[in-house]
C-alpha atoms as one frame of an Amber mdcrd trajectory, in Angstrom:
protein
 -20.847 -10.515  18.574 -17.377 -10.004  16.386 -16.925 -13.294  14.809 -20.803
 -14.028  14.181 -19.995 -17.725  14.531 -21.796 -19.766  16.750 -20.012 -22.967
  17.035 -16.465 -21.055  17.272 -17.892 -18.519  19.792 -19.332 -21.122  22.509
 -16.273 -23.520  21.520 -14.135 -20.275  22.577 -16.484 -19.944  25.152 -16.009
 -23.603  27.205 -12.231 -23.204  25.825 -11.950 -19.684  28.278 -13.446 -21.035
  30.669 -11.091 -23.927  30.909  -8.290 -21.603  30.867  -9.442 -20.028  34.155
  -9.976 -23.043  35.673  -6.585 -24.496  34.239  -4.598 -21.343  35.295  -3.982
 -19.844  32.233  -1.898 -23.060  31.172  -3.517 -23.031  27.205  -2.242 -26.450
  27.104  -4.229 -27.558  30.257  -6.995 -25.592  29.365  -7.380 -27.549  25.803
  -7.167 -30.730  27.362  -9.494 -29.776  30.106 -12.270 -28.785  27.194 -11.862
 -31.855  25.422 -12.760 -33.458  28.919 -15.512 -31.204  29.689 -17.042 -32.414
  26.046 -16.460 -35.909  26.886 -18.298 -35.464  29.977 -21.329 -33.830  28.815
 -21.646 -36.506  25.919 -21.379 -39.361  28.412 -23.903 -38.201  30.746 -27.349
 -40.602  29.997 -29.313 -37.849  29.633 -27.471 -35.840  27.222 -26.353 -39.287
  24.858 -30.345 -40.587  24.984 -31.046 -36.617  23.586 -28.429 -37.050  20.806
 -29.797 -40.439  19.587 -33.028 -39.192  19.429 -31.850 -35.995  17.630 -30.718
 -38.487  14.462 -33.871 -40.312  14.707 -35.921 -37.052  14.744 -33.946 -36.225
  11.678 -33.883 -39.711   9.883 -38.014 -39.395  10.324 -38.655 -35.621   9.154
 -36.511 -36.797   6.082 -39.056 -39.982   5.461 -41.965 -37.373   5.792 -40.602
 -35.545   2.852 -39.036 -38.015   0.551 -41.539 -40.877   0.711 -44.160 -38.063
  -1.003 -46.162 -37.241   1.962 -45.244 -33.517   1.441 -46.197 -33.910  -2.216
 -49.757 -35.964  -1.269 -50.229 -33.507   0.880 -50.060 -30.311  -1.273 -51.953
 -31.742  -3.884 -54.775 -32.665  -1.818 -54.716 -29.226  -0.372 -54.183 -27.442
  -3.763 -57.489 -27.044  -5.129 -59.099 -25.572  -1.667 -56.524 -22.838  -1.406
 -57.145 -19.889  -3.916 -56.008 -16.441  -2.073 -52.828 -15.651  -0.565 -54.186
 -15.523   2.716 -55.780 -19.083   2.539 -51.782 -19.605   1.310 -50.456 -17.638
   4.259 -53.074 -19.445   7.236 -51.762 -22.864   5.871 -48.703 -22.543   6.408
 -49.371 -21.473   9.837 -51.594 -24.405  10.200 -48.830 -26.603   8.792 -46.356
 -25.403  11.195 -48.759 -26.343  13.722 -48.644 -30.691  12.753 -44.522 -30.253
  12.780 -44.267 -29.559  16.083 -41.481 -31.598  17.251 -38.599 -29.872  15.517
 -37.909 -26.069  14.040 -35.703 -27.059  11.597 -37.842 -30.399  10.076 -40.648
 -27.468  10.354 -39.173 -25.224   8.423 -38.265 -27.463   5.431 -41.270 -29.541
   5.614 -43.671 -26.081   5.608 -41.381 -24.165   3.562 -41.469 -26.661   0.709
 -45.243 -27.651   1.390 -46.476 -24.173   1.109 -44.083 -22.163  -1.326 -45.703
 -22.602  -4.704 -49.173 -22.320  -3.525 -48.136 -18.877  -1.979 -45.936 -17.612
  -4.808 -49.156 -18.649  -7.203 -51.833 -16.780  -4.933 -49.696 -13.834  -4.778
 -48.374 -14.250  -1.050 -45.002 -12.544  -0.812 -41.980 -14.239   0.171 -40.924
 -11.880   3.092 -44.620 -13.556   4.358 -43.913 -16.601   3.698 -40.586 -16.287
   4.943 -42.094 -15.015   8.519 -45.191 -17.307   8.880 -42.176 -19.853   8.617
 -39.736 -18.264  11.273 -42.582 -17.379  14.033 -44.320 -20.186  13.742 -42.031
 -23.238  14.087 -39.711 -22.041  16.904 -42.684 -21.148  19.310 -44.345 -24.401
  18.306 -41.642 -27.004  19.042 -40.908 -24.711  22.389 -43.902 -25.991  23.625
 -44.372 -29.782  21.861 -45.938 -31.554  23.867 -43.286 -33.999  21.956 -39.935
 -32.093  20.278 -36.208 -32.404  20.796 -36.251 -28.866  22.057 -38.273 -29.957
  24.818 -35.745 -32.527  25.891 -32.696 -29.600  25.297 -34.772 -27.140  27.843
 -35.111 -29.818  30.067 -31.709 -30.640  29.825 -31.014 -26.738  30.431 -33.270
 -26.575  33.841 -31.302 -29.761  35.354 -27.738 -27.511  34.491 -29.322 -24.667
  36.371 -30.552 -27.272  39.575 -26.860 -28.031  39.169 -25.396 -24.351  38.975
 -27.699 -23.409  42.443 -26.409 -27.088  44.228 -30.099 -28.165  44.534 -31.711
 -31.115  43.942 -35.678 -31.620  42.444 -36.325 -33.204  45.743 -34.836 -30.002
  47.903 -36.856 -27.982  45.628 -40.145 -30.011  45.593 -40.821 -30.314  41.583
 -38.842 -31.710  38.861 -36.532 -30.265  35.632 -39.570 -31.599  33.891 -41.861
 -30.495  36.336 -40.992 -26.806  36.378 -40.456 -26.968  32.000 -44.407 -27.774
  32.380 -45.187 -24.915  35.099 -43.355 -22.471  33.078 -45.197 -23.153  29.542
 -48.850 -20.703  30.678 -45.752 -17.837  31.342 -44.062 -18.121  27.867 -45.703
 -14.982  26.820 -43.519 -14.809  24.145 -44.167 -17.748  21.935 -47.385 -17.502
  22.436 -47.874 -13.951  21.256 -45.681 -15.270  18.472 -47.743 -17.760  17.533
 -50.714 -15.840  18.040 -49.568 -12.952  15.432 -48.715 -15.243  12.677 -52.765
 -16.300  12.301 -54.296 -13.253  13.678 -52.617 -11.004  10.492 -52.851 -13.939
   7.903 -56.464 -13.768   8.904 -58.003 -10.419   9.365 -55.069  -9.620   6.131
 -54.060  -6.131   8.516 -50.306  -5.779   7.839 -48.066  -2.462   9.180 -44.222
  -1.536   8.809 -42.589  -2.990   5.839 -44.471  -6.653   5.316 -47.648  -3.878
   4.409 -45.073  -2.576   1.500 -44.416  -5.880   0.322 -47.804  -7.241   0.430
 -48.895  -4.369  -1.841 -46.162  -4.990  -4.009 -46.886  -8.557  -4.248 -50.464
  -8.455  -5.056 -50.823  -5.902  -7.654 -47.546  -6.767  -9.426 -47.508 -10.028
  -8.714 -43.358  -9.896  -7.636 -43.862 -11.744  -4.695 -39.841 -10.829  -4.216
 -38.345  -6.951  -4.281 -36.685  -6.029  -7.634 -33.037  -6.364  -7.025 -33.333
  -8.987  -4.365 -31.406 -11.648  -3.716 -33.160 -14.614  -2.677 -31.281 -17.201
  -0.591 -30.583 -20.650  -2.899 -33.047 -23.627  -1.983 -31.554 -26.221  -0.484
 -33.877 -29.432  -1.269 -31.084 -30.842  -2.492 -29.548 -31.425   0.811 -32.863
 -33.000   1.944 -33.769 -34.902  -0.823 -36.029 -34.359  -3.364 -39.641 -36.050
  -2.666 -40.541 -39.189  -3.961 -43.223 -39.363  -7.051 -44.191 -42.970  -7.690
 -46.774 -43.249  -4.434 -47.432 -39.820  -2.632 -49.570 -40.718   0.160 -51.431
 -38.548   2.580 -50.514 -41.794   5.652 -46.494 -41.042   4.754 -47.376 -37.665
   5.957 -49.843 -38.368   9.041 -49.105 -41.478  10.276 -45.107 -40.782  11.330
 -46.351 -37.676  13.390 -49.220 -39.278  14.979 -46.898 -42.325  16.079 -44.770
 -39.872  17.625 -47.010 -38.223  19.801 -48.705 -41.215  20.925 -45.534 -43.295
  21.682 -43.777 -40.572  22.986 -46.218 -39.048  25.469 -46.720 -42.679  26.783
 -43.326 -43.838  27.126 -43.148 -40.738  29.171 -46.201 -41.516  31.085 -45.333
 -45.676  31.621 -41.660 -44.552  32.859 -42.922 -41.997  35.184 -44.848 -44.857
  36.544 -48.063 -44.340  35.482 -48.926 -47.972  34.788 -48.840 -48.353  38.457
 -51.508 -48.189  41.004 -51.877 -44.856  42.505 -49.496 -43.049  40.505 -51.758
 -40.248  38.793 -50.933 -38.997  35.229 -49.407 -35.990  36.500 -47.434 -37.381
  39.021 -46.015 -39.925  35.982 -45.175 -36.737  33.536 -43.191 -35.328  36.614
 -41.256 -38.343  37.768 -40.958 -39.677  34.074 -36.938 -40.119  31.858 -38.104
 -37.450  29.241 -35.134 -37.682  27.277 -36.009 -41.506  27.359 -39.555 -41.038
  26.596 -38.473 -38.868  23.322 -36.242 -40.799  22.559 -38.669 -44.210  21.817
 -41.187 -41.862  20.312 -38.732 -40.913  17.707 -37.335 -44.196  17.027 -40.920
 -44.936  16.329 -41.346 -42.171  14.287 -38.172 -42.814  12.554 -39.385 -46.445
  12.262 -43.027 -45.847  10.465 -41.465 -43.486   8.103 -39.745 -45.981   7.180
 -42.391 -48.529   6.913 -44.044 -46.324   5.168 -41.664 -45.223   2.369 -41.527
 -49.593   1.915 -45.188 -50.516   2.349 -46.363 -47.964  -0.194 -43.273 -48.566
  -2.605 -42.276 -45.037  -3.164 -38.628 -46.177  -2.370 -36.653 -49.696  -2.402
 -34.764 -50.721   0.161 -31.449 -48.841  -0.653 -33.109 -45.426  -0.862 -34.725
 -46.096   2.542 -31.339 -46.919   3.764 -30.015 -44.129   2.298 -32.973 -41.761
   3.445 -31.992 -42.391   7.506 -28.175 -41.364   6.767 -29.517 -38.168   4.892
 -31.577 -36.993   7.608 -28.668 -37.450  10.195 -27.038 -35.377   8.351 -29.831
 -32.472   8.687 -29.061 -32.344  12.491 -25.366 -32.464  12.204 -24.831 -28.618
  13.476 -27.931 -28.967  15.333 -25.851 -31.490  17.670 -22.997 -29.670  18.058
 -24.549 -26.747  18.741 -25.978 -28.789  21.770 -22.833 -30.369  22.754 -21.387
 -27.062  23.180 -24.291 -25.468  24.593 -23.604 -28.382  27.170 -20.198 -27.528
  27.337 -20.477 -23.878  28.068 -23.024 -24.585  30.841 -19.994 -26.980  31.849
 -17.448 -24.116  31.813 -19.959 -21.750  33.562 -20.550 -24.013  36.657 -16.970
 -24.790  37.089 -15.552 -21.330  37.365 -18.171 -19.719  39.523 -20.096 -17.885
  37.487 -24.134 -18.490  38.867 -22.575 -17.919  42.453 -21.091 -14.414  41.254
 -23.856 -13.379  39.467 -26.535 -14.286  42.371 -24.152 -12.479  45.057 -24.185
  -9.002  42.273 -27.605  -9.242  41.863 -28.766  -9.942  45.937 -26.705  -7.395
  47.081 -27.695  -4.766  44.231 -31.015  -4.583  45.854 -33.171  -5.443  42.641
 -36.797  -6.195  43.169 -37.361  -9.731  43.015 -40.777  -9.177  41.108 -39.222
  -7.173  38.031 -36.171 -10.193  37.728 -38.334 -11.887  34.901 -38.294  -8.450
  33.113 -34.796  -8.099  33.391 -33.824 -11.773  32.535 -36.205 -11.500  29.250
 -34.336  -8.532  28.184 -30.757 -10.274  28.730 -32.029 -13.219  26.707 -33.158
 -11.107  23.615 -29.926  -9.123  23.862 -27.766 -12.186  23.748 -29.641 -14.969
  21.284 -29.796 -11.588  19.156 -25.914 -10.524  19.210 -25.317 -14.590  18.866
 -27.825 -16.184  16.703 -28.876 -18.882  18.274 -31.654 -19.498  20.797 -30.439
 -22.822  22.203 -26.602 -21.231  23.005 -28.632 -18.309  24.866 -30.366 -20.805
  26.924 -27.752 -22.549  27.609 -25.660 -19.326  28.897 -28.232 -18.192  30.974
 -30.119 -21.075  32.212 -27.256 -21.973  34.784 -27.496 -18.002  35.818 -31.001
 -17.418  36.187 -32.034 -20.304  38.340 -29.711 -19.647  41.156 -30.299 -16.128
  40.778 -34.178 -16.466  40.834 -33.874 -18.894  44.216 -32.115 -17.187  45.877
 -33.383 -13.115  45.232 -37.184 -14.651  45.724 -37.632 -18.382  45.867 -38.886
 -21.112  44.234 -42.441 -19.513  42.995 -40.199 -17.505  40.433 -38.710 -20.256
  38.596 -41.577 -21.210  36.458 -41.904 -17.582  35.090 -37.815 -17.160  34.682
 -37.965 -19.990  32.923 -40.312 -19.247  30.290 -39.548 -16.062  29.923 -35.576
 -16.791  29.519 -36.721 -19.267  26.784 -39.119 -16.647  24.956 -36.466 -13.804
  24.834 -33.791 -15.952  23.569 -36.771 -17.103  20.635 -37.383 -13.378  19.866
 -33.587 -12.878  19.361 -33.604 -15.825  16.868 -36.783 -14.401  14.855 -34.824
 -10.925  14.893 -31.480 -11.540  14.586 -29.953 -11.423  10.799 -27.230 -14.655
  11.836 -30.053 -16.660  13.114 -29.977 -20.496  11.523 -33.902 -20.514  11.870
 -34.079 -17.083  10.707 -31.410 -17.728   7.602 -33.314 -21.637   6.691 -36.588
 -19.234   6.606 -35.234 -17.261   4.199 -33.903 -20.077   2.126 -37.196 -22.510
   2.189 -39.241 -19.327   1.389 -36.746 -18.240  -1.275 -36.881 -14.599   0.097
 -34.399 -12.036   0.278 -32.433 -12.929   3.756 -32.282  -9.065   5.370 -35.749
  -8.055   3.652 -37.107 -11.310   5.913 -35.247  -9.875   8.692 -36.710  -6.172
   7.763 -40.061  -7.223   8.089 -40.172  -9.860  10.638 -38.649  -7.629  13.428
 -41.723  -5.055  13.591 -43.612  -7.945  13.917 -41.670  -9.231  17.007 -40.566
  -6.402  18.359 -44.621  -6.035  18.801 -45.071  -9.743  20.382 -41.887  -8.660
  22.446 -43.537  -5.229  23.580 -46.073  -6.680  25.138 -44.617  -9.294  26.686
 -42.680  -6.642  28.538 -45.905  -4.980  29.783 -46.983  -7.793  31.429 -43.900
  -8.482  32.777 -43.865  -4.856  33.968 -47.428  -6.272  35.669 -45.854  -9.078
  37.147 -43.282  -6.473  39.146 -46.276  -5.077  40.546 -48.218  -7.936  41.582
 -49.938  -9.980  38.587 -49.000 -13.725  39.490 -52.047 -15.401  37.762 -50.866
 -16.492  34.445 -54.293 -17.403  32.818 -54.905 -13.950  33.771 -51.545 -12.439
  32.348 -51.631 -14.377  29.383 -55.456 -13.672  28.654 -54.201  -9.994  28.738
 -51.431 -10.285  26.399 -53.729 -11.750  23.540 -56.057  -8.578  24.060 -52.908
  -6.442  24.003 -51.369  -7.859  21.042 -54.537  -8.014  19.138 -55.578  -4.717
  19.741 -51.795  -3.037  18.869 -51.750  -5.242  15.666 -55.064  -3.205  14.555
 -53.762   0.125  15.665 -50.315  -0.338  13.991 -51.932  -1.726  10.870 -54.282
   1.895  10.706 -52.019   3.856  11.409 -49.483   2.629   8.896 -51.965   2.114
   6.301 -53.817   5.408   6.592 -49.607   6.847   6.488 -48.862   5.095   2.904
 -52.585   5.750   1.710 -52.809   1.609   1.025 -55.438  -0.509   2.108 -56.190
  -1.694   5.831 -57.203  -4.807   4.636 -55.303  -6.150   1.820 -57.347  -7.170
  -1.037 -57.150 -10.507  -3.157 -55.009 -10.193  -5.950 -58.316 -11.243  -7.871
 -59.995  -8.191  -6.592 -57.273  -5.784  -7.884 -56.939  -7.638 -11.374 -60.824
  -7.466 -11.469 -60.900  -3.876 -11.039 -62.698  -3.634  -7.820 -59.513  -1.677
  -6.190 -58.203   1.227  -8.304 -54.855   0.570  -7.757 -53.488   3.829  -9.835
 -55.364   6.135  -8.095 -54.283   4.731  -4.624 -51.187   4.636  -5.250 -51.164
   8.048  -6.190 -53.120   9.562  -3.047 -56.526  10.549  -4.945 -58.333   8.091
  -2.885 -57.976   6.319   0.546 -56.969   2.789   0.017 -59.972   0.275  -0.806
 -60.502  -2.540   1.966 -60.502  -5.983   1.021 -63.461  -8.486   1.720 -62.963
 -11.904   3.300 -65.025 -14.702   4.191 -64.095 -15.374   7.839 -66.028 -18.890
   7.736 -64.358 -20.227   4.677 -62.963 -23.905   5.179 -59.573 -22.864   4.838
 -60.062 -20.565   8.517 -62.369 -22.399  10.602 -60.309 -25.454   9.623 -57.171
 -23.346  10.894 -59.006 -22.403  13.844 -60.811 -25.289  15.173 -57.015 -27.419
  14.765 -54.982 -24.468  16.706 -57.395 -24.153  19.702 -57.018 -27.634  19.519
 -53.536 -27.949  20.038 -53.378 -24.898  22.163 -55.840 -26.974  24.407 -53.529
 -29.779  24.017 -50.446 -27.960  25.310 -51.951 -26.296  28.115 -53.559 -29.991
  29.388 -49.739 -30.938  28.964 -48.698 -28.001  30.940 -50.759 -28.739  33.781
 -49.376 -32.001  34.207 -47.227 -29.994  36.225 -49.205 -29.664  38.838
């Protein structure tokens, strides 16, 4: 919380925790942290994760410099006209990167940003279909490196409570799946992002600059200061071939080879092994790990086949994208570390003994463990560090104050608060590379995302408040949350609107140069702002629609492989 640096606050972290175990001997203590990183890099699981990390990189970097990203926007360039068609496509953009935030983020950002700076979109929206977007999508995959740090997160809490997936009847893999229908969070997330670029019903400050945007046409606040783009690090994108398969083909290879690698090593090939039983049993770290080489491996093809680079720039291209992941990894290596630190001097076993004898309901723990995780990733910055702080806490703690039925939902919801604390907090990596690949303003971003989460995050706490007092069905919980949140995102939009006299439903910035919204007279309070008027069944949103249920039907067939 003082320094507001990550890597030299969980470095400081492992280091203090070293120092306890070492007895205060600093010297000791160093050493003894340079073996606990040794240790976490050597173990299989976490060295297979790291590999595939580069790879995941050295692909998303093919994606964007072979031309894809430019085949792609020009194909999609003519059919979107409005800021709102701008706004839904890069939600539905978000969607097809769903195996890493940051690739997301630069591959969306850059996709979308002209389109919605022509149509009038403002950055701070831009900057926020970006941020809550990505992170919820690559939480749930079905194929994304964050996937295979959770995992890695759940085995360091099996660890912390001296279990094994065998004593407790379901895998780390296993229980990531059961937990996905209770990540309220995310979803809600997700939810909001095409539910207001939709129905065009903004509230708290994103309503300001939306107005601002589309009768001025500054889609950034006078005096702003937008964060610099940096393309540069990427690369910039190729112009001799664009092609649409440079874009398509690397993700679709990726999802195919990676969710069968993890269904052949689970043992699925094999006679009476069902496919859930495989996903359960299966390496994931492995599995991810040959679906990005592959991805890796047909961006690369691709950039050669369709000669938008020789040999040298394709070389070139894989060390690039390493480099994208560089603080990426050692965030994770210290994540790894801390959880390290955290299991060697006690710290699960002291917090489960607190909490047990403290006499706290075992049905309001998820409540309590969503909180912590939103008050730490936002005092930190960082969503994996949170997770990897309290993973090796809440598992014990959630075994042993009510049992193994609780894990799923502690799980999720310890994932979803430490996402909302990313999406809110101002030191947030996602939340800063938002800001830069949207080219907004970094704390008017912040300013306007956090009503926004803070509503997904309010009613995740309702239900949660539901689960204390009995609701266990998640279908049924999570059914209630999308009500919730759809019906508080029309309240807060009327009564904000009705507050600042603006519209409800933000007009086209065609309607308002056409003169079909007197803007003058709204603005000063003669007249109650004019509505605007949307096609709900224009390509652009039943496109967007039909491709989210989709996936959402995709994820949830991948979450009950967990049985």
């Amino acid at each position: 919380m003082t320094t507001r640096q990550v890597l030299v606050s969980l470095f400081a972290g492992v280091w203090i925790g070293a120092l306890l175990v070492a007895d205060w001997n600093p010297i000791g203590a160093t050493a003894l942290t340079m073996d606990w990183l040794v240790e976490v890099v050597r173990s299989p699981f976490d060295t297979k994760f790291i590999i595939l990390i580069l790879f995941m990189g050295a692909g998303a970097a093919f994606i964007y410099r072979s031309g894809g990203i430019l085949a792609l926007e020009r194909w999609i360039g003519d059919r979107v006209d409005t800021a709102r068609d701008s706004q839904i496509l890069t939600w539905l953009i978000g969607v097809f990167i769903f195996f890493d935030s940051y690739t997301s983020t630069v591959v969306t950002g850059n996709a979308t940003r002209e389109l919605s700076q022509e149509n009038r979109s403002s950055r701070e929206m831009h900057a926020y279909a970006l941020d809550s977007t990505t992170s919820p999508v690559t939480t749930f995959g079905p194929v994304s490196n964050w996937i295979g740090f959770q995992v890695s997160m759940i085995i360091t809490g099996f660890e912390a409570a001296q279990f094994s997936a065998d004593e407790l009847g379901v895998t780390a893999f296993g229980l990531f799946l059961r937990s996905i229908p209770w990540n309220i969070y995310c979803f809600m997330a997700f939810f909001m992002v095409g539910f207001i670029a939709i129905t065009q019903r903004f509230y708290g400050p994103m309503l300001d600059a939306e107005w601002r945007s589309r009768t001025t046409g500054k889609t950034i606040r006078e005096d702003a200061t937008p964060l610099s783009d940096v393309s540069a690090d990427v690369g910039e994108p190729s112009e001799k071939n664009p092609s649409l398969v440079n874009f398509f083909a690397p993700i679709v290879v990726l999802l195919v080879v990676g969710l069968v690698s993890m269904w052949y090593l689970g043992g699925g090939h094999q006679p009476g092994v069902d496919i859930s039983t495989a996903f359960q049993e299966t390496d994931v770290a492995l599995g991810l790990l040959y679906g990005a080489f592959a991805f890796m491996l047909t961006g690369f093809v691709g950039s050669l086949a369709y000669r938008t680079m020789d040999l040298e720039e394709a070389s070139e291209t894989i060390i690039d994208g390493f480099k994208t992941m560089v603080i990426a990894l050692a965030i994770i290596v210290l994540a790894w570390a801390i959880g390290l630190a955290a299991e060697n001097v006690g710290t699960a076993q002291y917090i489960v003994d607190v909490m047990v004898g403290s006499g706290v309901p075992g049905g309001f723990l998820p409540l309590i463990i969503f909180v912590a995780a939103m008050f730490v990733a936002f005092t930190t910055g960082t969503s994996w560090g949170t997770m990897a702080i309290l993973t090796p806490l809440a598992i014990p703690l959630g075994y042993q104050l009510v049992g193994p039925s609780v894990l799923p939902v502690l799980v999720a919801v310890l994932f979803g608060g430490a996402i909302w604390g990313d999406h809110s907090s101002p030191i947030s990596d996602t939340t800063v590379m938002s800001s830069i690949f949207a080219g907004s303003d970094h704390i008017d971003h912040v300013n306007t995302q956090i009503p926004f989460a803070a509503t997904a995050a309010g009613v995740t706490a309702i239900v949660l408040v539901l689960y204390g007092f009995g609701l266990r069905n998640p279908v049924v919980a999570l059914g209630l949350a999308f009500v919730l949140t759809a019906v508080a995102v029309l309240a807060l939009n009327k009564l904000d609107a009705r507050r600042k006299g603006l519209p409800e439903v933000m007009p086209t910035a065609e309607a308002i140069e056409s003169g079909e919204v007197d803007v003058e007279r709204i603005e000063r309070g003669e007249v109650d702002g004019s509505n605007g008027s949307y096609d709900h069944l224009s390509p652009v949103t039943v496109t967007a629609v039909v491709i989210v249920v989709a996936y959402v039907a995709l994820v949830f067939a991948f979450a009950a492989l967990g049985g």
